[in-house]
N, CA and C atoms as an extended XYZ file, in Angstrom:
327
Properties=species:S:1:pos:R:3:atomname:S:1:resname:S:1:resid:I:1 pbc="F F F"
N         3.697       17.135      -20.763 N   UNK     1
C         3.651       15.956      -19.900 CA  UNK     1
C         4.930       15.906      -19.071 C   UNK     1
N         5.004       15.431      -17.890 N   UNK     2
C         6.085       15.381      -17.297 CA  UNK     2
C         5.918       13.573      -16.426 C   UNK     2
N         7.101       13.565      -16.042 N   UNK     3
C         7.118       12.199      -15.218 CA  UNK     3
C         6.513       12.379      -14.003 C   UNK     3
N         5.887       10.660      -13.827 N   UNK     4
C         5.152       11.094      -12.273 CA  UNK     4
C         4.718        9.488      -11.937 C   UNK     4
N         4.376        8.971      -10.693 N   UNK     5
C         4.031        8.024       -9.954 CA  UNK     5
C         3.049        7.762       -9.745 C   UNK     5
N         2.048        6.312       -9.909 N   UNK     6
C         0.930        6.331       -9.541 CA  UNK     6
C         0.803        5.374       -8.327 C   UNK     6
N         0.385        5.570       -7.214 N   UNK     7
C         0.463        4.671       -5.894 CA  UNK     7
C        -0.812        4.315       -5.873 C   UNK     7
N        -1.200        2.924       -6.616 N   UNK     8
C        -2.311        2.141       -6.475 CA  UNK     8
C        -2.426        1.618       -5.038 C   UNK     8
N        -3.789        1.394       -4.281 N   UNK     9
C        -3.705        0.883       -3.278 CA  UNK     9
C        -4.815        0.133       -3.538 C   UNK     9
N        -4.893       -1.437       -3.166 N   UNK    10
C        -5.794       -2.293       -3.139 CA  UNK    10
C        -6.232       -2.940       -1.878 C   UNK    10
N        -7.443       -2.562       -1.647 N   UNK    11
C        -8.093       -3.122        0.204 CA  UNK    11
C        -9.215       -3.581        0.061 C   UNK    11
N        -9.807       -4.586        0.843 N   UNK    12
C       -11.037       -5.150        1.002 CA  UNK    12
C       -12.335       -3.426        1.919 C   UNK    12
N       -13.069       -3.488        1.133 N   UNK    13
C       -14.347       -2.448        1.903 CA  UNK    13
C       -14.608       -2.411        2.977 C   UNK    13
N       -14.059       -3.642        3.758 N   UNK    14
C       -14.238       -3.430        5.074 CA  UNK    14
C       -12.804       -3.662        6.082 C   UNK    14
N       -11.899       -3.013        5.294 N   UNK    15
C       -10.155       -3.180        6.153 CA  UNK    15
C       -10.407       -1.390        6.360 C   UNK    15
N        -9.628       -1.601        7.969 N   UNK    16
C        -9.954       -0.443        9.027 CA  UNK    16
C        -8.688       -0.464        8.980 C   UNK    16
N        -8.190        1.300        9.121 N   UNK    17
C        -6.855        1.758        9.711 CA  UNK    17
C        -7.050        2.385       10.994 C   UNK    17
N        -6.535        2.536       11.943 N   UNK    18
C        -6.664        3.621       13.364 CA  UNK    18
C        -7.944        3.800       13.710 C   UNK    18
N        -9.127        2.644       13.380 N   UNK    19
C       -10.179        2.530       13.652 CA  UNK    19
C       -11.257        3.284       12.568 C   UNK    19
N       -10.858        3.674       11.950 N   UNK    20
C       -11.788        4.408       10.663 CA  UNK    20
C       -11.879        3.754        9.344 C   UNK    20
N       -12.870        3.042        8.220 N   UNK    21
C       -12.188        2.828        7.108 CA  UNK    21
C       -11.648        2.532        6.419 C   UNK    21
N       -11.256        2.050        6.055 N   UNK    22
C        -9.200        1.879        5.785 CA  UNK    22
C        -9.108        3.078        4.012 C   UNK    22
N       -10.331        3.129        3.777 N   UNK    23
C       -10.144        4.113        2.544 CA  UNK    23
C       -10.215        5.756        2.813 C   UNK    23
N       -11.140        5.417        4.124 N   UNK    24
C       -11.130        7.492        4.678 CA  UNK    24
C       -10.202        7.377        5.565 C   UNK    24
N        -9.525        6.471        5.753 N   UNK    25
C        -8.012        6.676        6.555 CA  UNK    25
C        -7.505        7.171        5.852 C   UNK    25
N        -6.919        6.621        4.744 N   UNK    26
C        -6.303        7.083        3.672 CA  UNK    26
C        -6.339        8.224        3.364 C   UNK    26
N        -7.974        8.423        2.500 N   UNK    27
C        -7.744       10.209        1.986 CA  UNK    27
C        -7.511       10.968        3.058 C   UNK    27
N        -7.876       11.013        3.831 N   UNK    28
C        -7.532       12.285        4.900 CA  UNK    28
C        -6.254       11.831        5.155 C   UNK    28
N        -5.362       10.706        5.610 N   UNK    29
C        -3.795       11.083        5.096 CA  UNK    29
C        -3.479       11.829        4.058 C   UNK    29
N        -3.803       11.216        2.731 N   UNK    30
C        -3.352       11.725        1.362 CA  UNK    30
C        -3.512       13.571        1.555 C   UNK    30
N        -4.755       13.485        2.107 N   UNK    31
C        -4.921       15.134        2.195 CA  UNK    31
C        -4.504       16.349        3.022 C   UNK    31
N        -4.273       15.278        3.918 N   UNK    32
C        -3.136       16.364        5.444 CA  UNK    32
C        -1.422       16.260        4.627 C   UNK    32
N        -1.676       15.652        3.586 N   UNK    33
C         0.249       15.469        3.142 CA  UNK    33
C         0.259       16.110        1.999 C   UNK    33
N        -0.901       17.167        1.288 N   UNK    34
C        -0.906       18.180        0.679 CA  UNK    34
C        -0.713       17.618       -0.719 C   UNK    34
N        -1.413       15.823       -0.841 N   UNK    35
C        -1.160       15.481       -2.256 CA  UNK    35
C        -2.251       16.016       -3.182 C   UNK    35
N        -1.667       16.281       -4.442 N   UNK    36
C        -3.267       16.785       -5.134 CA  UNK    36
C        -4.103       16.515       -5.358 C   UNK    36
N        -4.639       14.543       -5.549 N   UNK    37
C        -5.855       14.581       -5.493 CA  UNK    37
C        -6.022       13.037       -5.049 C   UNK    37
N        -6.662       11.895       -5.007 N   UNK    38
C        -7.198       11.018       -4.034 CA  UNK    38
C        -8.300       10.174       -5.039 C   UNK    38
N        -8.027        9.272       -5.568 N   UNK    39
C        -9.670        8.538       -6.286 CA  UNK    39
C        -9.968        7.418       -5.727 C   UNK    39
N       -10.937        6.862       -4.909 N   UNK    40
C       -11.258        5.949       -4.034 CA  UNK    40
C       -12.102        4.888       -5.426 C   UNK    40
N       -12.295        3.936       -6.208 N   UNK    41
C       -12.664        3.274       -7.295 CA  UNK    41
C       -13.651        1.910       -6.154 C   UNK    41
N       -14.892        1.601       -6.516 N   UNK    42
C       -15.334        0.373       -5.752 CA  UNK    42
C       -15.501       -0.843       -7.058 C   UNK    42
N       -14.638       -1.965       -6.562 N   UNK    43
C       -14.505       -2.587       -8.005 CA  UNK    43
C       -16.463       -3.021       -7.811 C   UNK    43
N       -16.696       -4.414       -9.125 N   UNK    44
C       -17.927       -4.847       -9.521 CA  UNK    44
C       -17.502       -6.249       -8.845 C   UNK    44
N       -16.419       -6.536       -8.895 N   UNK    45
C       -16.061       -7.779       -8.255 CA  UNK    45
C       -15.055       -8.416       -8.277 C   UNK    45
N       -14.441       -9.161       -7.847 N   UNK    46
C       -12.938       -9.205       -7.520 CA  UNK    46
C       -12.306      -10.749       -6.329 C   UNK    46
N       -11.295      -10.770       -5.854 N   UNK    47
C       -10.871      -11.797       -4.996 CA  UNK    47
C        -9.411      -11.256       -4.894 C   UNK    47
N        -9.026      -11.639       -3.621 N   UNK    48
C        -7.565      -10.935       -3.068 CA  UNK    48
C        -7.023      -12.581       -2.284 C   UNK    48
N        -5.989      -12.248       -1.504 N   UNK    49
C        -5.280      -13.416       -0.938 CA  UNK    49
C        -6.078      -14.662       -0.346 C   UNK    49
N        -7.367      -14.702        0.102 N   UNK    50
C        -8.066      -15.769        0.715 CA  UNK    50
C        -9.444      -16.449       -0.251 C   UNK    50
N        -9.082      -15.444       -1.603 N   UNK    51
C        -9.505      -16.940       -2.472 CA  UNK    51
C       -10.694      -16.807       -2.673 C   UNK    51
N       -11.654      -15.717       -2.442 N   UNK    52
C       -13.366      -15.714       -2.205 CA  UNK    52
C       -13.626      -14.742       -3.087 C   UNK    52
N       -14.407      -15.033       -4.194 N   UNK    53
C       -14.788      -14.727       -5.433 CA  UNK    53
C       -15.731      -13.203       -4.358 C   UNK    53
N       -15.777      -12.424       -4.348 N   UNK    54
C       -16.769      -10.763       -4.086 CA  UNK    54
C       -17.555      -10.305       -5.336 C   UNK    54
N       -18.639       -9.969       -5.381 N   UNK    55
C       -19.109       -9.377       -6.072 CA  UNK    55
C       -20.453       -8.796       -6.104 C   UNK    55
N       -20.959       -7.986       -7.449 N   UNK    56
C       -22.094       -7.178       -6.910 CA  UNK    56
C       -23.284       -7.799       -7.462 C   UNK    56
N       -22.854       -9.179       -7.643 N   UNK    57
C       -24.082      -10.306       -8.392 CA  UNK    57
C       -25.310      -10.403       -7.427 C   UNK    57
N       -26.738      -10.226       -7.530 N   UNK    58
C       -27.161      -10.237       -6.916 CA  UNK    58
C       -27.393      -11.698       -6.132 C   UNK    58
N       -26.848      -12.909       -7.130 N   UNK    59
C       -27.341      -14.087       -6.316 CA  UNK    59
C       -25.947      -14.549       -5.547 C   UNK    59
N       -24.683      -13.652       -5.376 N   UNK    60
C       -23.256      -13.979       -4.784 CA  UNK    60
C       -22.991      -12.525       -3.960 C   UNK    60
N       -23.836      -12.094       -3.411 N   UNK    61
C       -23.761      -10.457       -3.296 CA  UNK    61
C       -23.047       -9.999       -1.794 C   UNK    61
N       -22.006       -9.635       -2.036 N   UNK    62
C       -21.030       -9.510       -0.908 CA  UNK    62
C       -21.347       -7.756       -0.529 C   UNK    62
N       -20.726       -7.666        0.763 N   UNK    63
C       -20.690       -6.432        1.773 CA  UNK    63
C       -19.391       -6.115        1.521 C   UNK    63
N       -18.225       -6.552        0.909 N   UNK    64
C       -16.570       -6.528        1.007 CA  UNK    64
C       -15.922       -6.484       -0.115 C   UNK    64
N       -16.377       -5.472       -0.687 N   UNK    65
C       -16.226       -5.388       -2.328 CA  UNK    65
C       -14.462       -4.746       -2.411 C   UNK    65
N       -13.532       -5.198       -2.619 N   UNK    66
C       -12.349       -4.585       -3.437 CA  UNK    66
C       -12.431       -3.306       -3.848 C   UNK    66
N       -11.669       -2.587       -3.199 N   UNK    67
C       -11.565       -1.287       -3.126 CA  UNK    67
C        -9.937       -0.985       -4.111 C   UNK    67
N       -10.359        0.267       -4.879 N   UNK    68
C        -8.926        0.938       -5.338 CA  UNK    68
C        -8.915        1.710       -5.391 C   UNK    68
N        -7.568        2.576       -4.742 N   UNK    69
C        -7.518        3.978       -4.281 CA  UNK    69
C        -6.075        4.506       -5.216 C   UNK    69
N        -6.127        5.444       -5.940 N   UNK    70
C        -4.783        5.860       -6.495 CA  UNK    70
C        -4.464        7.248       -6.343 C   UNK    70
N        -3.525        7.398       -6.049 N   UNK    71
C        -2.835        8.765       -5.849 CA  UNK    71
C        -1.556        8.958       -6.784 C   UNK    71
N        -1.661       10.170       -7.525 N   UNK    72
C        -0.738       10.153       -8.648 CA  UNK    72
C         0.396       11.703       -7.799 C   UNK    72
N         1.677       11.520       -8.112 N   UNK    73
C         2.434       12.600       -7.752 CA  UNK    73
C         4.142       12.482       -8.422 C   UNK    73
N         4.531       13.485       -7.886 N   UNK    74
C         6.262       12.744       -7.792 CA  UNK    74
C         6.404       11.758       -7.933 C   UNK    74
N         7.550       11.315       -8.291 N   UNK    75
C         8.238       10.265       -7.251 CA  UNK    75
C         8.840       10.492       -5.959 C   UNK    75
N         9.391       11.741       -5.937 N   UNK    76
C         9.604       12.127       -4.432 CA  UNK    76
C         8.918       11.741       -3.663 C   UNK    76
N         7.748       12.459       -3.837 N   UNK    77
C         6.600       12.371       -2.795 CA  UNK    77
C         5.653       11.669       -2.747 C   UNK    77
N         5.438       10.515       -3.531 N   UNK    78
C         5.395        9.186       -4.249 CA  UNK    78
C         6.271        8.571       -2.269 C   UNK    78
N         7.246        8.360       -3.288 N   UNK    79
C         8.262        7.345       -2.677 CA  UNK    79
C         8.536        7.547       -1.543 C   UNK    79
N         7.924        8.827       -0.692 N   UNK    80
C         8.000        9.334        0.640 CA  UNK    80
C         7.573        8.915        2.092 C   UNK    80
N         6.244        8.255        0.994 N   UNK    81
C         5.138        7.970        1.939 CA  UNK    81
C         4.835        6.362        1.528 C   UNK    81
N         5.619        5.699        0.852 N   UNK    82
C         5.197        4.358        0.347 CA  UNK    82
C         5.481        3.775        1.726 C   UNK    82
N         6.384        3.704        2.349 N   UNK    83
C         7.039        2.854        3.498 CA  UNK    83
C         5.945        2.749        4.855 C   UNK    83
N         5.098        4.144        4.821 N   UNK    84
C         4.211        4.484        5.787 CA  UNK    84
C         2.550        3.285        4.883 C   UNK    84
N         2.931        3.737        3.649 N   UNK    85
C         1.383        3.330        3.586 CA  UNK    85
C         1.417        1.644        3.801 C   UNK    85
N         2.622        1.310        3.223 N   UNK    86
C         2.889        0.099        3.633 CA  UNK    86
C         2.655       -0.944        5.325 C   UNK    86
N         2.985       -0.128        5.902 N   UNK    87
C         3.049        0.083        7.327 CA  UNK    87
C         1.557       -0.140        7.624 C   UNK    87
N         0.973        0.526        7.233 N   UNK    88
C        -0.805        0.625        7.070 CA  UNK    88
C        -1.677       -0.189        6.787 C   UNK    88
N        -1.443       -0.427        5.821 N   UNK    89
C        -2.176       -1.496        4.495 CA  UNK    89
C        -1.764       -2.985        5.143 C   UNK    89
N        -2.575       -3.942        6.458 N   UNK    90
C        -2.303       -4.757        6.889 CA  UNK    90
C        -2.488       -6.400        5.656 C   UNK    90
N        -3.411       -5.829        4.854 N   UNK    91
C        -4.194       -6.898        4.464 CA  UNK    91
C        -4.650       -6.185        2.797 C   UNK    91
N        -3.665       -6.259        1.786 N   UNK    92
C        -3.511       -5.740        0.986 CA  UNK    92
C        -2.543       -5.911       -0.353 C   UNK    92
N        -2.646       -4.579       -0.987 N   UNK    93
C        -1.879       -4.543       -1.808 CA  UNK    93
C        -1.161       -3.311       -2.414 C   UNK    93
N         0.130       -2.909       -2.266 N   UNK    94
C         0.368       -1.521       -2.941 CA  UNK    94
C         1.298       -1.603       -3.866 C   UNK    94
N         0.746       -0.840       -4.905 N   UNK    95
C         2.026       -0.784       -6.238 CA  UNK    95
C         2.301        0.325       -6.448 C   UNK    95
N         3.128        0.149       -7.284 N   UNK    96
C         4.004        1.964       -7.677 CA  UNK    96
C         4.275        1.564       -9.135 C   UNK    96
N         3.939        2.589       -9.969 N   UNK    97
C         4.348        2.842      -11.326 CA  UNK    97
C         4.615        3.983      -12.003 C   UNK    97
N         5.328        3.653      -13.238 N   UNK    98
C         5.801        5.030      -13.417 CA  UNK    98
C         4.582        5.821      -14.453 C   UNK    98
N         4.352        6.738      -14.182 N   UNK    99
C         2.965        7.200      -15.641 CA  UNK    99
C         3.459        8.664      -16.286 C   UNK    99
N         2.848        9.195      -17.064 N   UNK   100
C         3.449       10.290      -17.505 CA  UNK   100
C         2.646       11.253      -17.051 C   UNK   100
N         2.783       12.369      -16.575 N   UNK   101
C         0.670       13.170      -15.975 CA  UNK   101
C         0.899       14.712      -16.351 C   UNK   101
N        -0.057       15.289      -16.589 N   UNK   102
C        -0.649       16.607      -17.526 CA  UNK   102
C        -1.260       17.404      -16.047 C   UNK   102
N        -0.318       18.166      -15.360 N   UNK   103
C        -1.319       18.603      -14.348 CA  UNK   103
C        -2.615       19.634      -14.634 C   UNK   103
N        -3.597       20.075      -14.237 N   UNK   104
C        -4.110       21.049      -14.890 CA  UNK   104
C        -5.104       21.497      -13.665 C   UNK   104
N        -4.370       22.678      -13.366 N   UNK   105
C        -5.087       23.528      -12.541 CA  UNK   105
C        -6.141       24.629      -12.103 C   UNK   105
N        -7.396       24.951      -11.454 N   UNK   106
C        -7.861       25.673      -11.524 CA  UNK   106
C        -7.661       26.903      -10.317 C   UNK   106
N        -7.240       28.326      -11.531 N   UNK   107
C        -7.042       29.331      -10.863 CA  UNK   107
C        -8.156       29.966       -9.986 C   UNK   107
N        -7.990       30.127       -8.952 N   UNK   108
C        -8.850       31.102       -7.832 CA  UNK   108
C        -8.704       32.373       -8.049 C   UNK   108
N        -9.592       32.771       -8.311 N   UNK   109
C        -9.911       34.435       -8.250 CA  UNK   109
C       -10.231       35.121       -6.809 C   UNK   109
């Protein structure tokens, strides 16, 4: 195990970055910056700064479900790109923690 960073990102399903998304904004950042991997999570239901219960109830059934995206790395490279995603994330939430992570790779033949 070695030390490593997990950069939670929390967005509503329908928050847009540079006109795309705001979650395939993301991975295709995460992935042009050569991080190793990207998990986009769609919560069941949830509420963020304006207070409005979301969920996948069928008789409360929202289009704007709470999104969580985590990217695990460094802290270097973690802490590289926090200021940018920040920058990004208009209507949101981003955390940083410390986790311990097991990389495990598959060799190409």
């Amino acid at each position: 195990m070695e030390d490593g960073v997990l950069l939670r990102i929390y967005i509503a399903e329908t928050a847009r970055i540079h006109d795309l998304p705001g979650y395939r904004y993301l991975m295709g950042y995460f992935l042009k910056k050569g991080f190793p991997g990207c998990t986009v999570q769609r919560a069941m239901a949830g509420f963020g700064h304006e207070h409005r219960l979301k969920t996948l109830d069928m008789l409360h059934l929202s289009l704007d479900l709470p999104l969580v995206i985590d990217v695990v790395d460094t802290r270097e490279r973690i802490m590289a790109v926090v200021p940018e995603i920040e920058e990004m994330v208009e209507y949101g939430l981003v955390t940083v923690q410390d986790v311990q992570m097991s990389r495990k790779r598959v060799v190409k033949e």
